[in-house]
Biopython code that builds the backbone (N, CA, C, O; Angstrom):
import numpy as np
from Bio.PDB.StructureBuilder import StructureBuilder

atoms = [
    (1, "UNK", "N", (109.002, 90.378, 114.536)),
    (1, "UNK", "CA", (110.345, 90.848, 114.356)),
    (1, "UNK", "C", (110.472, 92.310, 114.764)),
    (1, "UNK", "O", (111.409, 92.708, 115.456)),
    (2, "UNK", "N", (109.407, 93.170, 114.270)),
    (2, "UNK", "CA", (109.446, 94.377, 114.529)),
    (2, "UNK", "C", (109.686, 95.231, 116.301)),
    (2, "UNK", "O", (110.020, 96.366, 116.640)),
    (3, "UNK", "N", (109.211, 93.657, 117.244)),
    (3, "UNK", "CA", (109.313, 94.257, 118.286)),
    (3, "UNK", "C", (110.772, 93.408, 119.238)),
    (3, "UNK", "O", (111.086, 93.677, 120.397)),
    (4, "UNK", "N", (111.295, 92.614, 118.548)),
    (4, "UNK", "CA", (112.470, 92.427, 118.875)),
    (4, "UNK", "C", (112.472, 90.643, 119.431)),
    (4, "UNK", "O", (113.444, 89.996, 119.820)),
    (5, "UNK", "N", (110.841, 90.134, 119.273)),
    (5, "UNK", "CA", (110.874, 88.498, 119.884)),
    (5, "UNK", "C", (111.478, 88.219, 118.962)),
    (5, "UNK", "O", (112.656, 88.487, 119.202)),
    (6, "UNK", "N", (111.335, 87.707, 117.729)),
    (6, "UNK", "CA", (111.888, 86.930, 116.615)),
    (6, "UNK", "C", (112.793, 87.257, 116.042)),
    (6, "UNK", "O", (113.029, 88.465, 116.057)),
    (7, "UNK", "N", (113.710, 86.358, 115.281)),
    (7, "UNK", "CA", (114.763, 86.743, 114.867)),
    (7, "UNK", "C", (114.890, 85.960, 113.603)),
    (7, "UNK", "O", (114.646, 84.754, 113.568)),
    (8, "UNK", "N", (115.377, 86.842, 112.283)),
    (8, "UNK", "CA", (115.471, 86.108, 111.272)),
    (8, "UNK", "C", (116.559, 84.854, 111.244)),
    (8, "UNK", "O", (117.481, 84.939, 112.055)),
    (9, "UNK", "N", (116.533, 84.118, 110.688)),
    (9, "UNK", "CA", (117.355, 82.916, 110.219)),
    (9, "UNK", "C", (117.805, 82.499, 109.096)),
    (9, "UNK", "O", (117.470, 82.998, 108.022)),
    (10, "UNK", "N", (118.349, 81.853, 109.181)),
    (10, "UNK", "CA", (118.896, 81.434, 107.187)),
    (10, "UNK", "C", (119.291, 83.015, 106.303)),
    (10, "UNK", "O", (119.017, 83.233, 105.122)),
    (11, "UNK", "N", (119.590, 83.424, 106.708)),
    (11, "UNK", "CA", (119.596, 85.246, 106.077)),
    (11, "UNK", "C", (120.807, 84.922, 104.641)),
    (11, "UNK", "O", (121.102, 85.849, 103.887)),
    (12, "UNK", "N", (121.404, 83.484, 104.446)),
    (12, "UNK", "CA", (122.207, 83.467, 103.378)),
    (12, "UNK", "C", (121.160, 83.222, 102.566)),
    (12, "UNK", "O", (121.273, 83.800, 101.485)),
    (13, "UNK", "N", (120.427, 82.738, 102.659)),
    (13, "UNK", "CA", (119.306, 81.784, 101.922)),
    (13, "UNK", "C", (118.151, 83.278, 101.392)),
    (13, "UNK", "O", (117.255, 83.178, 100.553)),
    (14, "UNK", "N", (118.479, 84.415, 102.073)),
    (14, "UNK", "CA", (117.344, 85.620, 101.160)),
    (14, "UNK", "C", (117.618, 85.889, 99.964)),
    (14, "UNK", "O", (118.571, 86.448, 99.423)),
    (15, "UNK", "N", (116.393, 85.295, 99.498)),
    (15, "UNK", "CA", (116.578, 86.312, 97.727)),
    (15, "UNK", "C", (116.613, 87.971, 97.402)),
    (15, "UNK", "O", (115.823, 88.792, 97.867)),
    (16, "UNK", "N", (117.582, 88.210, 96.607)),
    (16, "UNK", "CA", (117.501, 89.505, 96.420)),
    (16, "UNK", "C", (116.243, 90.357, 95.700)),
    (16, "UNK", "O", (115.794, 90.078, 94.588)),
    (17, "UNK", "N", (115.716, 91.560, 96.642)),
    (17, "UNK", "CA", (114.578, 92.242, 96.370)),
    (17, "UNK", "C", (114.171, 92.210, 94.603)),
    (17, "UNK", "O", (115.009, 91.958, 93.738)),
    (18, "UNK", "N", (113.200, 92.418, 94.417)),
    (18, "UNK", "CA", (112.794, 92.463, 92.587)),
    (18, "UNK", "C", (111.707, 93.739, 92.763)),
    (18, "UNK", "O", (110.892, 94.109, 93.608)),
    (19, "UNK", "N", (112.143, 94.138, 91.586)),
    (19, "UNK", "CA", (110.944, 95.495, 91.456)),
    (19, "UNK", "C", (109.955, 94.901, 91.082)),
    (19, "UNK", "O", (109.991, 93.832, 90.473)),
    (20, "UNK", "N", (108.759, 95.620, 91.451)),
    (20, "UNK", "CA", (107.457, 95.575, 91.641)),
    (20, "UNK", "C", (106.896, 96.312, 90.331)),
    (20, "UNK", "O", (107.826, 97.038, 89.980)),
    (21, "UNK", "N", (105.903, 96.469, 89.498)),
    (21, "UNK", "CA", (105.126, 96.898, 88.561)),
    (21, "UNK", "C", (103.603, 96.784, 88.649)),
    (21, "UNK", "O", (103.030, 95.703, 88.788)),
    (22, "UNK", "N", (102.985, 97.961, 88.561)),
    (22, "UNK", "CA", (101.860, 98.033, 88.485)),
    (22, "UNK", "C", (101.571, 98.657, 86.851)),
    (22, "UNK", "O", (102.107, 99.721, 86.542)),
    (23, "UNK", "N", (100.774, 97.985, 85.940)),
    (23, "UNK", "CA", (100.456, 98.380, 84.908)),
    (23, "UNK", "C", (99.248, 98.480, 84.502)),
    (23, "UNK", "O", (98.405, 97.598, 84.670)),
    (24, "UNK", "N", (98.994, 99.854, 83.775)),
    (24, "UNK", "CA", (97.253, 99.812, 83.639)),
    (24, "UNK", "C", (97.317, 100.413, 82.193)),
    (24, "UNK", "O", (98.344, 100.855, 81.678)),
    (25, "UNK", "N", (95.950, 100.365, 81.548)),
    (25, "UNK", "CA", (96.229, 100.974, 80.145)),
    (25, "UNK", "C", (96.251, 101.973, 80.203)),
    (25, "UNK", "O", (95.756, 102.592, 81.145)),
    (26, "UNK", "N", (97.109, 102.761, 78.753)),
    (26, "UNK", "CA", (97.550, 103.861, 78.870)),
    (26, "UNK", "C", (95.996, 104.915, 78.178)),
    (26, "UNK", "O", (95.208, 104.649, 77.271)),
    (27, "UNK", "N", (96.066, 105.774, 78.838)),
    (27, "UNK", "CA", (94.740, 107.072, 78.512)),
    (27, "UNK", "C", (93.678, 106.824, 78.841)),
    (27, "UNK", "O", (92.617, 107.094, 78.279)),
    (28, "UNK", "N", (93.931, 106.117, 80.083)),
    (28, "UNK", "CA", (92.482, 105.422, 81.017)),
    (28, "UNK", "C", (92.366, 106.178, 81.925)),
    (28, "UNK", "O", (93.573, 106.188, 82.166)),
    (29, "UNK", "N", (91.858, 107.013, 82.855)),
    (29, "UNK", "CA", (92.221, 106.966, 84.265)),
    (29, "UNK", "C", (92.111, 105.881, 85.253)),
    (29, "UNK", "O", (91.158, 105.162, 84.953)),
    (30, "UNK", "N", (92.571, 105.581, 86.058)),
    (30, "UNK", "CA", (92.323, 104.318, 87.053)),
    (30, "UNK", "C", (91.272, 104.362, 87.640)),
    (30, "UNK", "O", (91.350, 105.313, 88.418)),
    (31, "UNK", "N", (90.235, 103.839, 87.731)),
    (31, "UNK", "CA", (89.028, 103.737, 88.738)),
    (31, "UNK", "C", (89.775, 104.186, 90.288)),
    (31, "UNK", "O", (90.986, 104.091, 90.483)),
    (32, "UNK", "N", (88.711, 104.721, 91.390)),
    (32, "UNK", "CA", (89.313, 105.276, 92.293)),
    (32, "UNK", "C", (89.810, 104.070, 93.092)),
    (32, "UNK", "O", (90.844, 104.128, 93.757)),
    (33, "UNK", "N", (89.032, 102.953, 93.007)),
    (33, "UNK", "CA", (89.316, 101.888, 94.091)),
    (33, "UNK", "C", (91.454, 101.443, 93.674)),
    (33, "UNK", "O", (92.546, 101.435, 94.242)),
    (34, "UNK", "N", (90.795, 101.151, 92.274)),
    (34, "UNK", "CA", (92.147, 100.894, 91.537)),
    (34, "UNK", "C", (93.372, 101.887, 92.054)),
    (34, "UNK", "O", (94.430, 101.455, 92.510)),
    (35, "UNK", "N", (93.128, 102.939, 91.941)),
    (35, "UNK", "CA", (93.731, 104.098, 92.018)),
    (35, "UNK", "C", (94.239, 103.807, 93.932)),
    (35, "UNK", "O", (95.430, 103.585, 94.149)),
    (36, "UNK", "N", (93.215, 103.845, 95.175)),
    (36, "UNK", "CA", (93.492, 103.464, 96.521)),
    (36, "UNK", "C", (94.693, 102.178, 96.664)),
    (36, "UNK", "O", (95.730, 102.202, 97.327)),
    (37, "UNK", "N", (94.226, 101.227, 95.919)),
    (37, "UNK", "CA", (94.960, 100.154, 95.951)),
    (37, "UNK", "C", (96.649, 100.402, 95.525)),
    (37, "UNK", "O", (97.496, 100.234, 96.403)),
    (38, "UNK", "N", (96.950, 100.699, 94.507)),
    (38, "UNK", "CA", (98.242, 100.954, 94.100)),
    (38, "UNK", "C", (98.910, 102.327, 95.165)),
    (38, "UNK", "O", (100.040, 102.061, 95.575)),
    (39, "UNK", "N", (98.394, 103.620, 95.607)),
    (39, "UNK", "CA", (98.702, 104.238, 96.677)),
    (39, "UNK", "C", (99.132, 103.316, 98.008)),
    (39, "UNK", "O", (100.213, 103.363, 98.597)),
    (40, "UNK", "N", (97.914, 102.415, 98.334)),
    (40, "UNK", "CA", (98.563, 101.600, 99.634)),
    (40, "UNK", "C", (99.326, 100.759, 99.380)),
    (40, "UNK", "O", (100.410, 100.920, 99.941)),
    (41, "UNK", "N", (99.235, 99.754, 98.659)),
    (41, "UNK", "CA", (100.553, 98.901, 98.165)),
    (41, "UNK", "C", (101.733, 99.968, 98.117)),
    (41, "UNK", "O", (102.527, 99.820, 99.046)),
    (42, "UNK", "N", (101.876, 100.479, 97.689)),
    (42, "UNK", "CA", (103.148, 101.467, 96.959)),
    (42, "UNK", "C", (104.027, 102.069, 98.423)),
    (42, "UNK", "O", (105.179, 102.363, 98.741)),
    (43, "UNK", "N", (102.738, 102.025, 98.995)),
    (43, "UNK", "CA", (103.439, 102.688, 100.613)),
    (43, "UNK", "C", (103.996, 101.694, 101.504)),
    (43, "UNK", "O", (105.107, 101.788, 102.027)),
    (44, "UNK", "N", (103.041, 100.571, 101.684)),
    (44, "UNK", "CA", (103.161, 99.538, 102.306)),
    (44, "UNK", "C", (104.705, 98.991, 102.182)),
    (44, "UNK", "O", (105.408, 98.719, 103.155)),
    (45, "UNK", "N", (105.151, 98.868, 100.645)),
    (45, "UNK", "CA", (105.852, 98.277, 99.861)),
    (45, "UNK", "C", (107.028, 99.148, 100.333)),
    (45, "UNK", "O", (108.013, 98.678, 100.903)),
    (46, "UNK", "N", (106.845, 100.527, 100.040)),
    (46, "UNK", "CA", (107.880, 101.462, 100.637)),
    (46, "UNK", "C", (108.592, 101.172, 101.850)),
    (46, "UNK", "O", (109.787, 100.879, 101.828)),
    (47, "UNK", "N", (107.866, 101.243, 102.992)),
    (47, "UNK", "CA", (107.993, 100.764, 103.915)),
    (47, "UNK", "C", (108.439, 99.492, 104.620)),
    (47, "UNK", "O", (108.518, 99.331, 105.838)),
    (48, "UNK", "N", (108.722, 98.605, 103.651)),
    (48, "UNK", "CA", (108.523, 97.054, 104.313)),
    (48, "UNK", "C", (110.448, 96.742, 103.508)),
    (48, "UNK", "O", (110.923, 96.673, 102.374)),
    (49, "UNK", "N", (110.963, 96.645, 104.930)),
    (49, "UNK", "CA", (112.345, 96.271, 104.417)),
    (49, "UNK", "C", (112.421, 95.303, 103.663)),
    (49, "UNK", "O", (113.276, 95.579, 102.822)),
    (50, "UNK", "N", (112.016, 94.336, 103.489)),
    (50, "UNK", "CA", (112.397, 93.062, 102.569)),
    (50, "UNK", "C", (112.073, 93.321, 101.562)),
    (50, "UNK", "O", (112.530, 92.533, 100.734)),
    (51, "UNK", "N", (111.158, 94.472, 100.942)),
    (51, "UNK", "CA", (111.395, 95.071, 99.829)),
    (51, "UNK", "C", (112.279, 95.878, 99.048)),
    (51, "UNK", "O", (112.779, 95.697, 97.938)),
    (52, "UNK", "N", (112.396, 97.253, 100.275)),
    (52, "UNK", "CA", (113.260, 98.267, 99.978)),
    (52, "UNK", "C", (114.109, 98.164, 101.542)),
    (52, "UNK", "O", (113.738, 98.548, 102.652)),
    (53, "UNK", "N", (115.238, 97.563, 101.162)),
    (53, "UNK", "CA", (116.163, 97.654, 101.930)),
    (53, "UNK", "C", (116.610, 99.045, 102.719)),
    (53, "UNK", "O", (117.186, 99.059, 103.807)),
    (54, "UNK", "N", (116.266, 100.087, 102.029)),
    (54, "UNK", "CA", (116.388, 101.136, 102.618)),
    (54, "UNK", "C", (115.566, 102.113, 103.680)),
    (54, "UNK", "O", (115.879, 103.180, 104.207)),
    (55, "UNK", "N", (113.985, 101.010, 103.792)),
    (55, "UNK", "CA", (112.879, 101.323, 104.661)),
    (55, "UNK", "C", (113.998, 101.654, 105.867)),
    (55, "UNK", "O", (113.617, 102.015, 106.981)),
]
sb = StructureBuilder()
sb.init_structure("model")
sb.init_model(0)
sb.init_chain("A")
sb.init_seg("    ")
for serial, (resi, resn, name, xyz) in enumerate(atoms, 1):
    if name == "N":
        sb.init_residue(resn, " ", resi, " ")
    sb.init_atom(name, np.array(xyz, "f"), 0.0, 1.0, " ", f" {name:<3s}", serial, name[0])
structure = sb.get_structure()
């Protein structure tokens, strides 16, 4: 889609975006891997219109 072959379809049929949650216990720090993972998701997620319509 991004480069212009494909084209979405059914676009009545999209569900509306839902927030996302990442939860960890509280007065932990996150392990670093833990910690990488939620940074790239979070960006990824940022980025990706069918999430945030506003990418």
């Amino acid at each position: 889609m991004a480069e212009g072959r494909l084209r979405i379809l059914l676009t009545d049929d999209e569900e509306a975006p839902v927030p996302i949650h990442v939860v960890s216990p509280e007065g932990r720090r996150a392990p670093a891997k833990t910690r990488a993972f939620v940074d790239l998701a979070a960006a990824r997620l940022r980025a990706d219109p069918r999430v945030n319509p506003a990418a």
